[in-house]
C-alpha positions as CSV (number, residue, x, y, z in Angstrom):
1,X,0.0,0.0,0.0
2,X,2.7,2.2,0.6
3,X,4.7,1.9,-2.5
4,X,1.6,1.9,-4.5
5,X,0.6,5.5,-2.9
6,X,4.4,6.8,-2.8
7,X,5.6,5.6,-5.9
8,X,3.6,4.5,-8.6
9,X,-0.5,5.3,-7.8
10,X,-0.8,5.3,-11.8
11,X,0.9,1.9,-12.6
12,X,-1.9,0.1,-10.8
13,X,-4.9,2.9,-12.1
14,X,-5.3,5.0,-9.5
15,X,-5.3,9.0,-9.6
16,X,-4.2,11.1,-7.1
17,X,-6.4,14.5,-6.3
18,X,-4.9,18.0,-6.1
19,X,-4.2,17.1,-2.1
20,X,-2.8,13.5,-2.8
21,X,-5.7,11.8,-1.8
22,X,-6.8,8.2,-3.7
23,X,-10.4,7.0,-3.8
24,X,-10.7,4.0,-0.5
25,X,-12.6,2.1,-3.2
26,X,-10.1,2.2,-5.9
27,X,-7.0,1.2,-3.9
28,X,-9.1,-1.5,-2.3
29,X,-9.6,-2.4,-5.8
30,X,-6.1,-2.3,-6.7
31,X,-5.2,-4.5,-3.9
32,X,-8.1,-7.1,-4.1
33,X,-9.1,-6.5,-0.4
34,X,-12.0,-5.0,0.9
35,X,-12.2,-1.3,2.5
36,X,-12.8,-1.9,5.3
37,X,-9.3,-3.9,5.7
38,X,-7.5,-0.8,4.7
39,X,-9.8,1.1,7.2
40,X,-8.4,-1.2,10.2
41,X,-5.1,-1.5,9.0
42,X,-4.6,2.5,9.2
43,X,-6.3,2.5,12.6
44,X,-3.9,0.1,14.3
45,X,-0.9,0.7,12.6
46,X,1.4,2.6,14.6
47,X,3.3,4.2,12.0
48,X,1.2,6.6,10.5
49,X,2.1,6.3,7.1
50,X,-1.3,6.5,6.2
51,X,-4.5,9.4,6.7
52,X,-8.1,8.7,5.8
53,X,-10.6,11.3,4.9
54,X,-13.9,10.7,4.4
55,X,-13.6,8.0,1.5
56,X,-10.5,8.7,0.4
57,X,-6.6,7.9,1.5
58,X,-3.1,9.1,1.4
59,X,0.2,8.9,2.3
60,X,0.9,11.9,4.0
61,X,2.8,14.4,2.7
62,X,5.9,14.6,5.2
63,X,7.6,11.6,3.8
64,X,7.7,13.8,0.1
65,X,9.7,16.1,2.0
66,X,12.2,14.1,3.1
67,X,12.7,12.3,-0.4
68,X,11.2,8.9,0.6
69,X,8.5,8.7,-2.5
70,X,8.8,9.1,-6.1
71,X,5.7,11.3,-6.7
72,X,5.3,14.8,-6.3
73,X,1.7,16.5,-5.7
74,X,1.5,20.1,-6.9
């Protein structure tokens, strides 16, 4: 999940928005799991690589700061 939102959303047919954000359904798509595994797997990881919003999800945007991913949202 994380290198598909850092580094290569497009390469499995997702979109990011204007804010970086990916439809929940699509990436659950993508991944062949339901949402509400990506919805539980944010909620107890402890890492927080990962912010939901409504229906939507992202990697946040500190870790394009610091040169981890290899997408840029403008």
């Amino acid at each position: 999940m994380s290198y598909i939102l850092r580094h290569g959303p497009e390469k499995h047919g997702l979109t990011l928005d204007s804010q970086g954000f990916v439809s929940l359904g699509e990436l659950a798509g993508a991944l062949s799991v339901h949402v509400d595994d990506i919805r539980e797997l944010v909620k107890t990881s402890h890492k927080l690589r990962f912010e939901i919003s409504g229906e939507k999800i992202q990697s946040p945007i500190w870790p394009l700061s610091r040169g981890d991913a290899s997408i840029r949202v403008v």
